[in-house]
N, C-alpha and C positions, 0 to 999 in steps of 0.2 A: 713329323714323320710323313712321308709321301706313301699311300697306299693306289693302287688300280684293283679294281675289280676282277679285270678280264686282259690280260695278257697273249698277243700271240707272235708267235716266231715262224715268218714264212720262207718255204724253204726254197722259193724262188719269189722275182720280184712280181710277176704276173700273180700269182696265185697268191700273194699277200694284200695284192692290191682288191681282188675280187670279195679277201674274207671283209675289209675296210670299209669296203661299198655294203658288205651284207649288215655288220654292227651299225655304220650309221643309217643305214634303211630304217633300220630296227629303232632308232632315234636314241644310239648311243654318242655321246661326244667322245669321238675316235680323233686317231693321227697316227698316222704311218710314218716312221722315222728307218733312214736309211743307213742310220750307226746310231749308239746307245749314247743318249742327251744328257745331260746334268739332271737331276734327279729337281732340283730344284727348277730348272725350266719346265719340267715338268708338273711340276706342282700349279706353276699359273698359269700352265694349260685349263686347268679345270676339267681332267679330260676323266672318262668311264672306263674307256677302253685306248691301250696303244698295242701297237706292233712295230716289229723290228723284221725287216727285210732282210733277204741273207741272199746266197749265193751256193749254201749247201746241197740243191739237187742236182749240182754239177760236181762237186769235190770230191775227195778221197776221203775214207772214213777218219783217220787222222787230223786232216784238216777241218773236218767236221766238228772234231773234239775239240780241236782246238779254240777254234771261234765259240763256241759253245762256253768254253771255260772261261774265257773272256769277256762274255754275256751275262754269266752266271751271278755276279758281285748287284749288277744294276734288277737280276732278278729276287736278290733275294730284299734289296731294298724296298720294292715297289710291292711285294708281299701278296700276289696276286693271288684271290680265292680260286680262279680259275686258268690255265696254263694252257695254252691252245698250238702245240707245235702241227701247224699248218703243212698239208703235201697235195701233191698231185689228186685230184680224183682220183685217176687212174693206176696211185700207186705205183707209178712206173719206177723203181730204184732196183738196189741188187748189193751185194755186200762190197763192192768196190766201187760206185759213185751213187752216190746221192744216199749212203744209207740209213734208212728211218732208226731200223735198231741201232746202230751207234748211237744217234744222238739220241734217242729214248734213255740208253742206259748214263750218260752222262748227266741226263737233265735229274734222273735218280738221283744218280750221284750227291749232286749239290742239293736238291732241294728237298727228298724224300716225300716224296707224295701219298698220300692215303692212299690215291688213286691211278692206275693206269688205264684209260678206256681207249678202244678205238672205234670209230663210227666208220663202218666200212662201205656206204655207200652216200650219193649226191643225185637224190632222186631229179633235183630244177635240171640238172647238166646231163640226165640220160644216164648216169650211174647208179649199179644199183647191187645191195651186198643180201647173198642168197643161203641161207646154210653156209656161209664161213667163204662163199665163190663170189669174187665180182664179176660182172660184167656190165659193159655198156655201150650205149647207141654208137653205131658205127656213123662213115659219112651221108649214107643213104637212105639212113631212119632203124636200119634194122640194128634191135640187141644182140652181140657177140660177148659168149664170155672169154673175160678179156687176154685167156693167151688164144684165142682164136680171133682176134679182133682183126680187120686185115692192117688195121694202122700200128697198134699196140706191138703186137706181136712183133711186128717188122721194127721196132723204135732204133735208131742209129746208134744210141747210146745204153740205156737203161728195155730192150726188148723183153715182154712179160711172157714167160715160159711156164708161171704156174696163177693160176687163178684162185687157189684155197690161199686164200691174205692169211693164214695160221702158219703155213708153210713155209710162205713167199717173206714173211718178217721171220721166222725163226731162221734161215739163213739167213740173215742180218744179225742176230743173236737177242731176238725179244722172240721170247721164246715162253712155253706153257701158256699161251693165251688161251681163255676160257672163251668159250662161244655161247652168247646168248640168240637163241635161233628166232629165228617169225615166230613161231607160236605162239613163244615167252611174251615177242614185242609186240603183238599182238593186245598181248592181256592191260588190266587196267594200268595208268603209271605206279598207282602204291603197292598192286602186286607186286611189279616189277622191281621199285627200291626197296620191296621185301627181300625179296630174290636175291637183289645183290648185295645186301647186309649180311644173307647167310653165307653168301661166298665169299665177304669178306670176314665172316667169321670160320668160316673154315682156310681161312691161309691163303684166300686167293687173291691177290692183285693185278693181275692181268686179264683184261677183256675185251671181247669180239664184239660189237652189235652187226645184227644183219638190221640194212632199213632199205625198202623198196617206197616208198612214201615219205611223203612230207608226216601225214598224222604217225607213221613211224616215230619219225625224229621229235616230233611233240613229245612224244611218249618217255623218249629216249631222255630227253630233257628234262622232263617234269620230276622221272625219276634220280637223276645225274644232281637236282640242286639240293638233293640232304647230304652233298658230301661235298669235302672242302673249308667244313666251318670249325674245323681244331684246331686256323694253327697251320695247316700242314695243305697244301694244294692241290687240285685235280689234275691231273695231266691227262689229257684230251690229243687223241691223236686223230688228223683225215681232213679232208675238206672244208671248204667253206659252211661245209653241212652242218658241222659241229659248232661254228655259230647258227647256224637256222635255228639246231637245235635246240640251243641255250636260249634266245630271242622269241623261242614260238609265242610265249606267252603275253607278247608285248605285242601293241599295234605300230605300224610302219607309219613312217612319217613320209609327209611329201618329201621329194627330191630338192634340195638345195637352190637347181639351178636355176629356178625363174626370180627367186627375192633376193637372195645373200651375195650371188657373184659378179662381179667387178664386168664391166665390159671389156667384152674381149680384143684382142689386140687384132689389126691387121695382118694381113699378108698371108701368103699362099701358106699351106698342110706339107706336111715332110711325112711318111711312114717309111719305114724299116722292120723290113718283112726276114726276117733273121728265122724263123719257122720253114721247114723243107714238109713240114705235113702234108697228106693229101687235101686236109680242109683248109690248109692258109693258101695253098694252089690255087683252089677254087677260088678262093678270096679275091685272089691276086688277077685272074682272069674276069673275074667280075668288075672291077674296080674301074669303071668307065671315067670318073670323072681325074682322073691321074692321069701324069706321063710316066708312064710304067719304064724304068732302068735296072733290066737284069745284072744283079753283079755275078762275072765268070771270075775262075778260080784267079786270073791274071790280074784283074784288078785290083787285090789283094796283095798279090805276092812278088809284083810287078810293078818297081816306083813308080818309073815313068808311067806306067799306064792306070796306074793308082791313080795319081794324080790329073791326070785328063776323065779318070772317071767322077773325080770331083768337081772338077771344073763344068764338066756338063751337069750336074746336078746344081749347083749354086745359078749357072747361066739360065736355065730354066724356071727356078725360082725367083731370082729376080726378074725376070719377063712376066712373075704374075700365074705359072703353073704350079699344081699339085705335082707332088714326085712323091712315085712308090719305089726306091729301090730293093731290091728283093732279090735273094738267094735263089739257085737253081736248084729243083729238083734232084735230078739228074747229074747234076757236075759233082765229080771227084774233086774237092779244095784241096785234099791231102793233110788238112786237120783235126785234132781230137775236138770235141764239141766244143771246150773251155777256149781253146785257141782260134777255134773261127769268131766266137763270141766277141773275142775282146779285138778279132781284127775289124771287123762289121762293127762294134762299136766305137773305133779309131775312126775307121773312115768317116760314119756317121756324125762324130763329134766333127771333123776336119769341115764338113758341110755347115756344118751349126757353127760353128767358128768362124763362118768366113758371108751366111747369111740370117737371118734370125728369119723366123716363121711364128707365123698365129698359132701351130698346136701342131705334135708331136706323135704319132704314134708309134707303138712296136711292137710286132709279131714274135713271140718267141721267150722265152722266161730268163736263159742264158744274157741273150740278149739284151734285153729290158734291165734284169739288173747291174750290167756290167756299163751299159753306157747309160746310167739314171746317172751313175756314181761319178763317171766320166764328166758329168754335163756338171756337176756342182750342186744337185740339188739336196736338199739335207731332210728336207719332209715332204708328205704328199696331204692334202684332203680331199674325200670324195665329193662331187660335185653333181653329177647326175649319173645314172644307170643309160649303157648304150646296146644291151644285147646282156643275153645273160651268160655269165661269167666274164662281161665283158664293163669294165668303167670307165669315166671320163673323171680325170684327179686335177687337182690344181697342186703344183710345185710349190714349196718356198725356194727361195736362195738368196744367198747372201749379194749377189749377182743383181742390178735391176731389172737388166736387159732380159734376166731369165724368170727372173722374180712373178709368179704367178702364169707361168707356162702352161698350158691345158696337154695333159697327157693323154691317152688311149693306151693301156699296157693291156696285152690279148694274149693269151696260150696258144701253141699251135694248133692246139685240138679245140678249139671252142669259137662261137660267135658265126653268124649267118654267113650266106655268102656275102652280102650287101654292103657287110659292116663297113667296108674302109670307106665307100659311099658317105653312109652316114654319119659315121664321121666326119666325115668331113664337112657334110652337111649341118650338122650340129652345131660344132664348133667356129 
């Protein structure tokens, strides 16, 4: 019988990849898999913890369900005490793409959990859950709650118009959650799994945590691990937080990257800046040691000049230059999110097809999942931390040429302005 401890399902590939980086910090032997493995490759993994990458913060709630239900068979095998359905800090979703309550109620469905929780805030990443209200750090340090955020609010796809997370999931239809406020979490952690024993003795399954703090999330944790041992799973909904919080009690291992990894391959950096945020902007202006290549909407939807935009990309990489190609703010493409994603990962790939590079990055969640999947690779492992919410993975693939790729997979909303630098520098 194949058991995992810790189970999580990320609901894009960026923000799967950061929870991966948090568990193995933690010195969990983790693996990120990019579709559900044979149960038995799994078993000589040897592994603590795994994750499954998905594509759900971009779908439709049907399509949500459905992967889900397809997911379901490999979860009930792996028998995980703990269920970690992974989302945005930011919670950015809405009951027509990306919705957390569908897949909440589905994961019901199949597994029936003791437990529902959700950890409503990411104090490391400037998030932070208040009385039932998120909010978090904007681009210029200052905290907005978050339908006032100037980035949030304005979002292309998923824009956040209510900030009480009770509300904002009950239009998703996870709905009656109980809210455990600062006070509560405040108090010691055994009060606290007192507290929630009697709510789960009066009929409540559904819960809020507020956490402004890391020693929050300790608390939140320390209480969270008397449940899940019947039999029957925690389902754990939020951020990367929600491993911190499961982890706190564990000391952090060095990083990987100076004993265990392979030397790295040569040749020049490729990023794919697929993120229109205001912070990957800044990113992208920053990024001095690139030759920065704006793609305009024509380059996309424009064979012929599709194809000269790739050819200038490969010509400068074999010349021995970085290349940032990167989305415009401002331009109208005239695509829903999912369909710019998967064209910016077309072209993307057509570049990697035609030159290979020493390491990978990509801005943007859509993004990152759709062309990880594009490129062949079937798992990731964390390798070092590069910014926070921000990791450096190493690929497998069945592929040689691709076999052991160093990634950089980044949210629009996260990591310095320097990053793409450093990475590159890093790597």
């Amino acid at each position: 019988m194949v058991s995992v401890n810790y189970v999580f399902i990320g609901d894009d590939f960026t923000g799967a990849s950061d929870t991966l980086a948090t568990l193995a910090r933690a010195g969990r032997r983790v693996r990120l898999f990019l579709a559900p493995p044979d149960p038995g490759a799994i078993a000589k993994e040897n592994l603590d913890a795994i994750g499954f990458a998905t594509e759900f913060r971009a779908l439709a709630p049907d399509a949500i369900a459905a992967g889900l239900d397809a997911l379901a068979p490999v979860l009930k095998v792996l028998s995980p005490r703990i269920l970690h359905y992974k989302v945005c800090s930011t919670f950015d979703s809405s009951p027509d793409i990306g919705s957390i309550g569908r897949a909440v109620s589905v994961l019901e469905h199949h597994l029936a959990p003791a437990l529902v929780a959700v950890v409503g805030g990411q104090p490391s990443l400037g998030r932070y859950c208040a009385f039932g209200n998120l909010f978090a750090r904007g681009p210029h340090g200052q905290v907005h709650r978050i339908d006032r955020h100037p980035v949030m609010r304005n979002h292309p796809v998923t824009p956040m118009t209510e900030a009480d997370l009770r509300h904002h999931l009950a239009k998703q239809g996870l709905e009656d959650l109980r809210l455990i406020a600062l006070p509560v979490i405040k108090a010691a952690p055994t009060a606290l799994a007192a507290h929630l024993e009697d709510l789960m003795r009066a009929g409540e399954r559904h819960i809020l945590f507020d956490a402004c703090s890391q020693a929050h999330l300790a608390t939140i944790g320390s209480a969270l691990v008397h449940f899940g041992n019947d039999g029957r799973p925690l389902l754990v909904i939020g951020a990367s937080s929600v491993a911190e919080a499961l982890t706190a009690g564990e000391a952090p291992r060095v990083a990987q990257s100076s004993t265990s990894r392979k030397k790295g391959k040569d040749g020049p950096c490729l990023v794919i800046a697929g993120s229109r945020s205001e912070i990957t902007a800044a990113q992208v202006r920053a990024a001095l040691g690139f030759k920065r290549m704006p793609i305009r909407p024509m380059d996309l939807s424009h064979e012929t000049i599709r194809q000269r935009f790739i050819a200038h990309c490969v010509e400068a990489l074999a010349a021995g230059d970085n290349v940032l190609a990167h989305l415009v703010p401002d331009e109208d493409y005239g695509l829903n999110g999912a369909d710019l994603a998967r064209k910016l990962a077309n072209l993307a790939a057509a570049i990697l097809d035609r030159q290979a590079v020493r390491a990978l990055g990509i801005a943007g969640g859509d993004t990152s999942s759709i062309l990880v999947r594009r490129l062949g690779f079937s798992s990731l492992a964390f390798e070092n931390q590069l910014d926070d919410g921000v990791a450096i993975c190493t690929a497998r693939s069945a592929d040689p040429q691709r076999d052991g790729t160093r990634l950089m997979l980044k949210g629009g909303q996260v990591g310095s302005e320097t990053v793409f630098d450093r990475f590159m520098t890093t790597t």
